[in-house]
N, C-alpha and C positions, 0 to 999 in steps of 0.2 A: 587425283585430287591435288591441286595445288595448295602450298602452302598460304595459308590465313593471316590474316591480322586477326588479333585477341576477340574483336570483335562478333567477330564469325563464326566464332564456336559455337557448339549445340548448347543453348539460354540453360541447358541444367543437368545433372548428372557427375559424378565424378569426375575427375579429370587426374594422368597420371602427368607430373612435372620431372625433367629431367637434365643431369647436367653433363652433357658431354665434353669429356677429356680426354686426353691422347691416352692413359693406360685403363681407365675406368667410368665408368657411365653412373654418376646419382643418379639413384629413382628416389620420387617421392609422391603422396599420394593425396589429395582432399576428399571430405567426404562427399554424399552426393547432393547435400545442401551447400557445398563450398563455402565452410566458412572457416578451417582449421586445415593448413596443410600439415604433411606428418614426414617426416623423414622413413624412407622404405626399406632401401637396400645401395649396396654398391655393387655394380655387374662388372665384374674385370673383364676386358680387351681379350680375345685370343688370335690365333694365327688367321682367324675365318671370325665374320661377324657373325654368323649364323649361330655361333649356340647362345652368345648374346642377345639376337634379337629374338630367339624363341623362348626364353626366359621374360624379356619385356612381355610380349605379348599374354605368356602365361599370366603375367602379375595384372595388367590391360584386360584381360577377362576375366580372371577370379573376382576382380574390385566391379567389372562392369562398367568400364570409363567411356566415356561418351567421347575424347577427345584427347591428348597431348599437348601442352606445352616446353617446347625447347627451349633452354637456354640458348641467347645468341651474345657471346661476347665480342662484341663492337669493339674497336679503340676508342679510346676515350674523345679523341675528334669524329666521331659518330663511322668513320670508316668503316670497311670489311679489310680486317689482315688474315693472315694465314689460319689462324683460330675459328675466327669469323665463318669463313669458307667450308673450314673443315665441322663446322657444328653445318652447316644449308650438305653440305655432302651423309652427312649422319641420315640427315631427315630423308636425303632422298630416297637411301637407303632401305628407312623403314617404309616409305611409302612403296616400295618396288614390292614390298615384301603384303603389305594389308596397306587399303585404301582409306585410312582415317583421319581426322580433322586432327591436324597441326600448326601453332600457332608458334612463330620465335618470339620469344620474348628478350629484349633488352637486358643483359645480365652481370653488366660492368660493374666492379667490385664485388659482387658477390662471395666467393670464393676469399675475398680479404675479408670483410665484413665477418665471413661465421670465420676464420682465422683466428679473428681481433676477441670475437666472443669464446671464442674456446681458451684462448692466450689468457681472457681475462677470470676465466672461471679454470684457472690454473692444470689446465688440461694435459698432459704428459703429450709428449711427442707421436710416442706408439698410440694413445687416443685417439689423437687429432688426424693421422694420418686412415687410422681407422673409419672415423667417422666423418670429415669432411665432406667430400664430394656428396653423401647422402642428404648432409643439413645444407650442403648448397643447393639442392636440389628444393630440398622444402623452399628455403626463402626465396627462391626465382618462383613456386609454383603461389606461395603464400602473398608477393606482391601483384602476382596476375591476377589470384582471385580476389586480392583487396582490387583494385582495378577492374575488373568486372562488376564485384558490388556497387563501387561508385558511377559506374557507368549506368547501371541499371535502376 
Protein backbone atom coordinates (compact mmCIF):
# COMPACT_ATOMS: atom_id res chain seq x y z
CA UNK A 1 0.00 0.00 0.00
CA UNK A 2 1.23 3.39 -0.67
CA UNK A 3 1.10 6.05 1.51
CA UNK A 4 -2.44 8.21 1.33
CA UNK A 5 -3.47 11.50 1.53
CA UNK A 6 -5.93 12.02 4.61
CA UNK A 7 -8.45 11.60 2.26
CA UNK A 8 -8.11 8.05 1.50
CA UNK A 9 -8.63 6.78 4.63
CA UNK A 10 -11.38 4.11 5.51
CA UNK A 11 -14.64 6.96 5.93
CA UNK A 12 -14.74 5.36 9.61
CA UNK A 13 -13.41 3.43 12.29
CA UNK A 14 -10.69 4.30 14.78
CA UNK A 15 -7.59 5.66 13.71
CA UNK A 16 -4.23 5.23 15.71
CA UNK A 17 -2.02 9.00 15.35
CA UNK A 18 1.59 9.06 15.74
CA UNK A 19 4.54 11.19 16.31
CA UNK A 20 7.69 10.08 15.06
CA UNK A 21 11.02 11.14 16.72
CA UNK A 22 14.52 10.31 16.63
CA UNK A 23 14.51 8.73 20.50
CA UNK A 24 10.59 7.93 20.81
CA UNK A 25 7.47 7.51 18.89
CA UNK A 26 3.85 9.34 20.25
CA UNK A 27 0.99 7.13 20.09
CA UNK A 28 -2.17 8.41 20.18
CA UNK A 29 -5.62 7.16 19.58
CA UNK A 30 -9.48 8.50 18.44
CA UNK A 31 -12.46 6.76 18.93
CA UNK A 32 -14.23 4.96 16.25
CA UNK A 33 -16.68 7.83 15.78
CA UNK A 34 -13.60 10.20 15.57
CA UNK A 35 -14.34 12.79 17.31
CA UNK A 36 -11.85 13.05 20.56
CA UNK A 37 -8.30 12.11 19.93
CA UNK A 38 -6.59 10.85 23.30
CA UNK A 39 -3.12 10.77 24.11
CA UNK A 40 -1.85 6.73 24.32
CA UNK A 41 1.59 5.96 24.98
CA UNK A 42 5.33 6.95 24.38
CA UNK A 43 7.21 3.73 22.61
CA UNK A 44 11.04 4.42 23.13
CA UNK A 45 13.53 3.72 20.10
CA UNK A 46 15.72 0.63 20.68
CA UNK A 47 18.77 -0.87 18.82
CA UNK A 48 16.08 -2.78 16.37
CA UNK A 49 12.58 -1.33 15.54
CA UNK A 50 11.01 -4.49 15.85
CA UNK A 51 9.91 -4.43 19.47
CA UNK A 52 8.62 -1.08 18.80
CA UNK A 53 6.63 -1.80 15.87
CA UNK A 54 5.09 -4.96 17.55
CA UNK A 55 3.89 -2.89 20.44
CA UNK A 56 2.24 -0.37 17.81
CA UNK A 57 0.60 -3.03 16.18
CA UNK A 58 -0.49 -4.62 19.49
CA UNK A 59 -2.23 -1.13 20.60
CA UNK A 60 -3.55 -0.88 16.23
CA UNK A 61 -5.42 -4.18 17.22
CA UNK A 62 -6.53 -4.11 20.70
CA UNK A 63 -8.33 -0.47 19.58
CA UNK A 64 -9.26 -2.08 16.15
CA UNK A 65 -8.05 0.94 14.03
CA UNK A 66 -8.93 1.02 10.52
CA UNK A 67 -5.89 3.20 9.73
CA UNK A 68 -2.78 5.41 10.87
CA UNK A 69 -2.00 8.80 10.62
CA UNK A 70 1.71 10.09 10.72
CA UNK A 71 3.17 13.01 11.61
CA UNK A 72 5.12 14.67 8.85
CA UNK A 73 7.28 17.49 9.86
CA UNK A 74 7.81 19.71 6.91
CA UNK A 75 10.09 22.86 7.27
CA UNK A 76 8.33 25.56 7.52
CA UNK A 77 8.82 26.48 3.55
CA UNK A 78 6.78 23.39 3.00
CA UNK A 79 10.05 21.39 2.16
CA UNK A 80 11.28 17.62 3.12
CA UNK A 81 14.57 18.11 5.52
CA UNK A 82 16.13 15.31 7.19
CA UNK A 83 13.19 14.97 9.74
CA UNK A 84 10.88 15.10 7.06
CA UNK A 85 12.53 12.02 5.30
CA UNK A 86 13.06 10.17 8.36
CA UNK A 87 9.15 10.21 9.49
CA UNK A 88 8.21 8.71 4.99
CA UNK A 89 11.28 6.11 6.18
CA UNK A 90 9.28 5.23 9.64
CA UNK A 91 6.20 4.55 7.50
CA UNK A 92 7.88 2.51 5.34
CA UNK A 93 8.93 0.62 7.70
CA UNK A 94 5.60 -0.16 9.12
CA UNK A 95 4.29 -0.74 5.92
CA UNK A 96 7.11 -3.54 5.20
CA UNK A 97 5.96 -4.92 8.44
CA UNK A 98 1.50 -5.07 7.91
CA UNK A 99 -0.27 -3.60 4.87
CA UNK A 100 -2.32 -0.57 6.27
CA UNK A 101 -3.74 2.73 5.34
CA UNK A 102 -1.39 5.60 6.08
CA UNK A 103 -1.90 8.91 5.85
CA UNK A 104 1.27 11.99 6.69
CA UNK A 105 -0.10 14.53 8.06
CA UNK A 106 1.43 18.11 8.07
CA UNK A 107 2.84 18.51 11.60
CA UNK A 108 4.87 21.74 11.88
CA UNK A 109 4.85 23.13 15.23
CA UNK A 110 3.26 20.72 16.97
CA UNK A 111 5.71 19.46 19.24
CA UNK A 112 6.07 23.56 20.24
CA UNK A 113 2.47 24.11 20.37
CA UNK A 114 1.71 21.26 23.26
CA UNK A 115 5.33 22.77 24.69
CA UNK A 116 3.73 26.14 24.91
CA UNK A 117 0.64 24.35 26.70
CA UNK A 118 2.36 22.38 29.06
CA UNK A 119 4.98 25.59 29.74
CA UNK A 120 1.71 27.39 30.45
CA UNK A 121 -0.09 24.95 32.66
CA UNK A 122 3.26 25.20 34.70
CA UNK A 123 4.24 21.69 33.88
CA UNK A 124 7.71 20.67 35.56
CA UNK A 125 10.50 19.66 33.17
CA UNK A 126 10.46 15.75 34.22
CA UNK A 127 6.43 16.09 33.06
CA UNK A 128 6.84 17.48 29.99
CA UNK A 129 9.45 15.38 29.00
CA UNK A 130 7.38 12.55 30.08
CA UNK A 131 4.45 13.37 28.44
CA UNK A 132 5.06 15.23 25.32
CA UNK A 133 5.64 13.24 22.29
CA UNK A 134 2.32 11.40 23.42
CA UNK A 135 0.18 14.90 23.40
CA UNK A 136 1.83 15.55 20.22
CA UNK A 137 0.64 12.80 18.87
CA UNK A 138 -2.92 13.50 19.94
CA UNK A 139 -2.98 17.12 18.43
CA UNK A 140 -1.47 15.96 14.85
CA UNK A 141 -4.26 12.98 15.09
CA UNK A 142 -7.10 15.53 16.70
CA UNK A 143 -6.36 18.04 13.69
CA UNK A 144 -6.65 15.21 11.06
CA UNK A 145 -9.82 14.04 12.34
CA UNK A 146 -11.11 17.94 12.83
CA UNK A 147 -10.13 17.70 8.91
CA UNK A 148 -11.93 14.83 8.03
CA UNK A 149 -15.05 16.05 9.79
CA UNK A 150 -14.92 19.17 7.79
CA UNK A 151 -14.31 17.45 4.82
CA UNK A 152 -17.11 15.18 5.03
Amino acid sequence: MALLSLDALPAHGALLGLDPGGRAVGVAACDPSRMIASPLATLRRGKTLAPLLDRLFELYDERRCTGLVCGWPVNMDGTEGPRAQAARAFVRNILGRRDIPIALWDERLSTAAVERTLLAADASRARREEVVDRLAAAWILQGAIDRLARAR
